[in-house]
N, C-alpha and C positions, 0 to 999 in steps of 0.2 A: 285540588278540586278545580273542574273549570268553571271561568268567573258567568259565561254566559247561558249555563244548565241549573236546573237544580238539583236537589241530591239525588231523586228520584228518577233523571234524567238522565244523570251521570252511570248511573248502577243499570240503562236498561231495564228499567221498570215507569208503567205508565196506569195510573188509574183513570179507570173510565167506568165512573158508575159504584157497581160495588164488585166491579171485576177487576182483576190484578191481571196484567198483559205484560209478561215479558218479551223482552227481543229473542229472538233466535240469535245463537251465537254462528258463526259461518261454520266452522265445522263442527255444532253439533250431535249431528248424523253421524259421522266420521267415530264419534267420542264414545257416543252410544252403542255403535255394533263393537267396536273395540272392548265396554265395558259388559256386554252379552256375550262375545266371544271368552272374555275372561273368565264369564261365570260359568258358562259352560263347560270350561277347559276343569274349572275347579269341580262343578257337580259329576262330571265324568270319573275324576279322579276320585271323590268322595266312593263314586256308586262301586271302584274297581277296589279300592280299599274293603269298602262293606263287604262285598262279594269274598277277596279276599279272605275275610276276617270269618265269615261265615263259614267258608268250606274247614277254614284250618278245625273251627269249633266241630266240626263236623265228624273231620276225622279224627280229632280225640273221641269224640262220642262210639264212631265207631269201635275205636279200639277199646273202648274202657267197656262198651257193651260186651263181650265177649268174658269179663269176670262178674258182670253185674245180675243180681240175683233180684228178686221180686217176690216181696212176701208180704199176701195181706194182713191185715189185724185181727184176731179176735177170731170170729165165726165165721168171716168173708171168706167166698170162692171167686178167682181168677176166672172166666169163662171166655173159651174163643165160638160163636154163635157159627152153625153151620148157615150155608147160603141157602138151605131149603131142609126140611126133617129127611134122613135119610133112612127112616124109620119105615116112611111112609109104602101103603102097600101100595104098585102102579099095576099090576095084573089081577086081574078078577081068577076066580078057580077056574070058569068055563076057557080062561086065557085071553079074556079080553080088556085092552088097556086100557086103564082108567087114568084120564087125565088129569094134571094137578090144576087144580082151585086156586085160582091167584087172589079173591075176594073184590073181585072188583065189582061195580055196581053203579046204580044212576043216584047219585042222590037229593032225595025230592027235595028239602031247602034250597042250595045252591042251584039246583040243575044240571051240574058238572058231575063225570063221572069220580069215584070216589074209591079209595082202598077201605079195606074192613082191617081194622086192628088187630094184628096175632097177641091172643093172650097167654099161651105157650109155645113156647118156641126150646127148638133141641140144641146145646152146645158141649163143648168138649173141655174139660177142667184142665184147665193147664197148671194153677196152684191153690192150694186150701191155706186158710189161716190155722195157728196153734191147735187153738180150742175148734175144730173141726173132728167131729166122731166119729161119720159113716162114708162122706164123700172122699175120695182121694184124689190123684192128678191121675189123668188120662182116661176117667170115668166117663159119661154123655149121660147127661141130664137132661129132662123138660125143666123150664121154670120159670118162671111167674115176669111175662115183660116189661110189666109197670111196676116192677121194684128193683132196676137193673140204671147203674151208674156208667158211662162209657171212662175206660183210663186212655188215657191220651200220649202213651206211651208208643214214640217210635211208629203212630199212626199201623199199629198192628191190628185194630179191633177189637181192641180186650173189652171185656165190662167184668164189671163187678155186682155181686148179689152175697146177700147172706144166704148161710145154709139151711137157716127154715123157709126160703123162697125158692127152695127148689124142691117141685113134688114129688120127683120119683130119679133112681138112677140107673142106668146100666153098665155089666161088665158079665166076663165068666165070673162065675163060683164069688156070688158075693154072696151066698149065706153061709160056705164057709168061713168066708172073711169075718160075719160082723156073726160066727159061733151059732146060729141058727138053727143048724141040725142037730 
């Protein structure tokens, strides 16, 4: 220690008040972008790893998709939702087109313009559960949109519903199917 500092003096530390004031070392600067430099070089390498790490997961995913099967529970139907009812009639008889009803509207709380809620909506069964009786895959259904769960599988758009939430279905010859005649 030298004999004409005190400790506080020696270390490059000075109080003044109730602030603590250290010296600047001469390089610092120099110390500091070197130690930014380092973390950067580290977070780069972290990101190219994860990226890495991600794609390899990825393409197991892909390749395991191709034996992977998808079966709901119980009652539940698979449904892929059409982008609009293709059901819908767009020609009148006289042969004049009738444009589709998007539900849009003003609405008077907010003031902002506003969508009206589809409470039937048409999709296409991609899987039925066991205990399923009348629906099958690749049937079109209407059903019920406020009892419908999104799966989040592979971002395809599937949802899910049981099969008492769906009102009604179409195909050829289903009353031969479900022995009606």
């Amino acid at each position: 220690m030298i004999m004409d500092k005190t400790l506080n003096e020696a270390n490059g530390s000075y109080f003044m008040g109730k602030n603590l004031i250290q010296m600047a070392e001469p390089f610092a600067k120099e110390k500091l972008e070197l130690e930014l430099e380092k973390d950067n070089k580290v977070k780069e390498e972290a990101r190219k790893l994860k990226y890495e790490l991600e794609l390899e997961k990825q393409k197991e995913l892909e390749a395991r998709i191709q034996t992977l099967e998808m079966l709901p529970m119980g009652n539940k139907v698979i449904l892929l939702p059409y982008p609009s009812n293709p059901y819908k009639k767009t020609l009148s008889q006289g042969g004049l087109f009738i444009g589709e009803y998007k539900g849009q509207f003003l609405n008077p709380d907010s003031g902002e313009n506003d969508n009206l809620k589809e409470l039937v909506a048409c999709a296409k069964v991609i899987e039925v559960g066991p205990d399923c009786k009348f629906v099958k895959p690749n049937d079109d259904v209407f059903y019920d949109t406020r009892t419908v769960y999104p799966i989040p599988f592979m971002s395809l758009g599937y949802i899910l519903t049981s099969e008492p939430q769906i009102l009604c279905f179409l195909n050829d010859k289903l009353k031969e199917r479900l022995n009606m005649e």
